[in-house]
TORKOL-4160 file (C-alpha; in steps of 0.2 Angstrom, whole numbers, padded with zeros to 4 digits, m for minus):
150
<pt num="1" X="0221" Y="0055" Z="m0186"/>
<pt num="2" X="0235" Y="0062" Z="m0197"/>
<pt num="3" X="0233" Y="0081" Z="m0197"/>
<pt num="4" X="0223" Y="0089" Z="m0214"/>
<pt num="5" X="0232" Y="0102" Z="m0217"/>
<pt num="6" X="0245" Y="0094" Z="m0229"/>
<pt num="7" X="0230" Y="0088" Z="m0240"/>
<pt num="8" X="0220" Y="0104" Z="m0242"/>
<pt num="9" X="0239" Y="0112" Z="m0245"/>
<pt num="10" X="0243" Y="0099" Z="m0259"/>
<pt num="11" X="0223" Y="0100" Z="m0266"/>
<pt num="12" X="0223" Y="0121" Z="m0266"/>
<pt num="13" X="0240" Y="0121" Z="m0275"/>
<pt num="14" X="0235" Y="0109" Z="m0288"/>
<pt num="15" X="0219" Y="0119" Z="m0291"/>
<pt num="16" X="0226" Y="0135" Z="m0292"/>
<pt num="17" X="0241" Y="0127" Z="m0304"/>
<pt num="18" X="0225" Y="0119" Z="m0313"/>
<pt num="19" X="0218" Y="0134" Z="m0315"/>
<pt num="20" X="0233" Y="0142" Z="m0325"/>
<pt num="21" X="0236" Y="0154" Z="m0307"/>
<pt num="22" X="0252" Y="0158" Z="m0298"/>
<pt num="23" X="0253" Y="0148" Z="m0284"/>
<pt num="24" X="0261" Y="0157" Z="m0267"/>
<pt num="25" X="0263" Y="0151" Z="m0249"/>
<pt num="26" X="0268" Y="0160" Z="m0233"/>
<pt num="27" X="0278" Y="0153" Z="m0221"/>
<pt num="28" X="0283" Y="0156" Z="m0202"/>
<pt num="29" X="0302" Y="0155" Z="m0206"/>
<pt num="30" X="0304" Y="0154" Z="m0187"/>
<pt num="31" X="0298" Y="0135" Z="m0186"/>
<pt num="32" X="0310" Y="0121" Z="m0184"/>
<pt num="33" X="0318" Y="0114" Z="m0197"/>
<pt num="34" X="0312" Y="0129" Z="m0211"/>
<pt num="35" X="0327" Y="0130" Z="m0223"/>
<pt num="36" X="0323" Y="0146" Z="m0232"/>
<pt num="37" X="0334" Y="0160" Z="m0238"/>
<pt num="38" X="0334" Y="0170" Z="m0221"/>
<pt num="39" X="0337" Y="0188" Z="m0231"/>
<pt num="40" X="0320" Y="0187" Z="m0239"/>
<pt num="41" X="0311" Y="0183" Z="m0221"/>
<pt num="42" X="0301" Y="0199" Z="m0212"/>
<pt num="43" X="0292" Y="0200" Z="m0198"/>
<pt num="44" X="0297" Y="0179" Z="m0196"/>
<pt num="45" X="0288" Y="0176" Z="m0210"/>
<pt num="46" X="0293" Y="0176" Z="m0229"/>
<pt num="47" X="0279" Y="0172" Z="m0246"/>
<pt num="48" X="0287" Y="0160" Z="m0259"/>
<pt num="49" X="0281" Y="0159" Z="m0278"/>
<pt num="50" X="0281" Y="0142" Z="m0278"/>
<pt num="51" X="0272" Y="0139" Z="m0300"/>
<pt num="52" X="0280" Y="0126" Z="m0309"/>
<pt num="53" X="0289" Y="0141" Z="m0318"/>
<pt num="54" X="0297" Y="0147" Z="m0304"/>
<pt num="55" X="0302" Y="0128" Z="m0295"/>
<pt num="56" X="0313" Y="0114" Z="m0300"/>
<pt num="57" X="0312" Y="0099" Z="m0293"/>
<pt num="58" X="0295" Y="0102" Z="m0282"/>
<pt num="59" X="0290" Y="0089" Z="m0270"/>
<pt num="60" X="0273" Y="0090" Z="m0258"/>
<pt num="61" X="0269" Y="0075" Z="m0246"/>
<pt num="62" X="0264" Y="0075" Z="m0230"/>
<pt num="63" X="0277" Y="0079" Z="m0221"/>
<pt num="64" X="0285" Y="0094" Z="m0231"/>
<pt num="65" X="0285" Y="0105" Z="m0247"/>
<pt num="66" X="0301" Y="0105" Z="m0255"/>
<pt num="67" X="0310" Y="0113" Z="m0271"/>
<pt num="68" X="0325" Y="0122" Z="m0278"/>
<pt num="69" X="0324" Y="0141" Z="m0286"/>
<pt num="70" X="0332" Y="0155" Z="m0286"/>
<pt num="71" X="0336" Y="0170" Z="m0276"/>
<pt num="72" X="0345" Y="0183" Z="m0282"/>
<pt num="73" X="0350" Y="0174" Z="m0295"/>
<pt num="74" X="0357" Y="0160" Z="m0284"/>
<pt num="75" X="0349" Y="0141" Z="m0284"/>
<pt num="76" X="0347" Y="0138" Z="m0265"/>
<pt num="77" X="0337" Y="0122" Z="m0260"/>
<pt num="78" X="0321" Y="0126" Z="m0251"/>
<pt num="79" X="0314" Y="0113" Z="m0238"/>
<pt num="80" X="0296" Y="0118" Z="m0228"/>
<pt num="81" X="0288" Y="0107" Z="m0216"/>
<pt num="82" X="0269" Y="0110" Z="m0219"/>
<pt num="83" X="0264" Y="0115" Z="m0201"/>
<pt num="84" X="0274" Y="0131" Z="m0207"/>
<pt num="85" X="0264" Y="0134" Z="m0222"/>
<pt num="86" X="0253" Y="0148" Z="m0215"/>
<pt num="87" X="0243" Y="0151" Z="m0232"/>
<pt num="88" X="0242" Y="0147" Z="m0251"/>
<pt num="89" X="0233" Y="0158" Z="m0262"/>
<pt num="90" X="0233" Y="0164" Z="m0280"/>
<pt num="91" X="0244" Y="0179" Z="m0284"/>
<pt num="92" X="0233" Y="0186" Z="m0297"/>
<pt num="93" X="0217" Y="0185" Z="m0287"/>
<pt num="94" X="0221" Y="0180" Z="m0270"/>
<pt num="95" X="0209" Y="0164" Z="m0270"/>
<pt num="96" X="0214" Y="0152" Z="m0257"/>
<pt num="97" X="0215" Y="0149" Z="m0238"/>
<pt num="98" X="0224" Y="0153" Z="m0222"/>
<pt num="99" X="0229" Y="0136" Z="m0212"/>
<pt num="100" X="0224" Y="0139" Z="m0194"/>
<pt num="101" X="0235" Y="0131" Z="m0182"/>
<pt num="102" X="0232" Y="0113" Z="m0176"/>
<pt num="103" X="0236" Y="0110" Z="m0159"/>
<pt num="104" X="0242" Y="0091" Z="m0157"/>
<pt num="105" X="0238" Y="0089" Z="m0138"/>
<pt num="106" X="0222" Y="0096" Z="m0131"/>
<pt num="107" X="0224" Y="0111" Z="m0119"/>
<pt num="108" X="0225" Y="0107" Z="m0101"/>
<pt num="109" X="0214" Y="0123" Z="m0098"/>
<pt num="110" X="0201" Y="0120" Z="m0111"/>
<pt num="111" X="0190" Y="0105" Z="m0106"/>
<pt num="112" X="0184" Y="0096" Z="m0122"/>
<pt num="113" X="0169" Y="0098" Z="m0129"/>
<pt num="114" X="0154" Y="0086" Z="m0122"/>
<pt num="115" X="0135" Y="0086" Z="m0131"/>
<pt num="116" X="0123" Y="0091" Z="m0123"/>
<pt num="117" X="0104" Y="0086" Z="m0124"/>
<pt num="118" X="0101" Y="0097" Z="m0138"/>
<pt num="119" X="0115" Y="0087" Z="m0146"/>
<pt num="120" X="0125" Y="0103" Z="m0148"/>
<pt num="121" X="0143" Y="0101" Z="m0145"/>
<pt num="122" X="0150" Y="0113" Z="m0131"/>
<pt num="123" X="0164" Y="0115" Z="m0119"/>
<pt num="124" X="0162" Y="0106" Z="m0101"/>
<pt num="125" X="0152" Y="0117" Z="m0089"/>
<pt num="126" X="0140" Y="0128" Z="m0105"/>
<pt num="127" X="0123" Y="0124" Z="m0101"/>
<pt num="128" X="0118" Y="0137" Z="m0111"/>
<pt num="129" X="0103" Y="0125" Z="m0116"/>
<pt num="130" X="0090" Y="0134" Z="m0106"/>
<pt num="131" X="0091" Y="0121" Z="m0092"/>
<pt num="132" X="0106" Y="0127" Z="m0083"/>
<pt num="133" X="0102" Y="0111" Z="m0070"/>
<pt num="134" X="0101" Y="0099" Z="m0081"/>
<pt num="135" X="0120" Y="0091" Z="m0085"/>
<pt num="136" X="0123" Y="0086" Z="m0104"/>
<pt num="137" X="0118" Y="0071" Z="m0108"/>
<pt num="138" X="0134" Y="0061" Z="m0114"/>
<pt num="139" X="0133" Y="0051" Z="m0133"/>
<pt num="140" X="0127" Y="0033" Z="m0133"/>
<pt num="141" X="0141" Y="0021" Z="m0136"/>
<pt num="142" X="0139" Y="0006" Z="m0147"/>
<pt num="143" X="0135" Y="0000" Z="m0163"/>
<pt num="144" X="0128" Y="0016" Z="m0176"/>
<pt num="145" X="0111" Y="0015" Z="m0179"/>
<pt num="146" X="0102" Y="0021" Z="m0196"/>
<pt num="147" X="0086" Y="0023" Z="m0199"/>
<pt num="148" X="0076" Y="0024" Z="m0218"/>
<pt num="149" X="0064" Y="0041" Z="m0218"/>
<pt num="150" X="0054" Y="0044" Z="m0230"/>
């Protein structure tokens, strides 16, 4: 599957536009392909106003977020592939949310998650079910199967 992140960044922004807020994001300017004015960047990482007032030009698909505006009174062209985008929030009350990051591959060292007989998902080798003999039952394979309770 693609990855969510691009989604959730495109539906908070609308919401906090929507809801007549500043919208900011803050980005790991050290990521590949981050085009943002470098003097603004500390600690690797720099927040952009990025309202409707502040950008011209703004795109948001799912690959990247970008725009022109000004810094220091000089129009640079911004370009921000959304795995950067750390967080978007609401400058006037911070409502919003952090972006954790997504890992495309799987670990080597951590082993996926299995269900056990409870049918709570945990990590290979947690038999913290009580039973610490019993091996987790793996999930039947085929067609779903609903039932009608009343």
């Amino acid at each position: 599957m693609t990855p969510n992140q691009p989604y959730l960044l495109k539906a908070f922004y609308d919401w906090i536009v929507d809801n007549q807020l500043t919208p900011y994001i803050v980005v790991d300017a050290t990521m590949d392909r981050v085009d943002v004015p470098q003097e603004f960047v500390k600690d690797g990482q720099i927040v952009l106003n990025v309202s409707p007032a502040a950008c011209m030009n703004f795109t948001l698909d799912i690959e990247a977020l970008s725009f022109q505006a000004r810094f220091g009174g000089q129009p640079r062209q911004i370009y921000i592939p959304c795995h950067a985008v750390l967080a978007v929030y609401a400058r006037e009350n911070g409502a919003g949310t952090v972006f954790s990051l997504e890992e495309e591959t799987e670990k080597p060292d951590s082993p996926a998650p299995q269900s056990s007989a409870d049918g709570v998902s945990r990590p290979s080798g947690d038999t913290s079910d009580g039973d610490s003999e019993s091996a987790p039952v793996p999930p039947k394979k085929g067609k779903p199967n609903l039932k009608v309770i009343k």
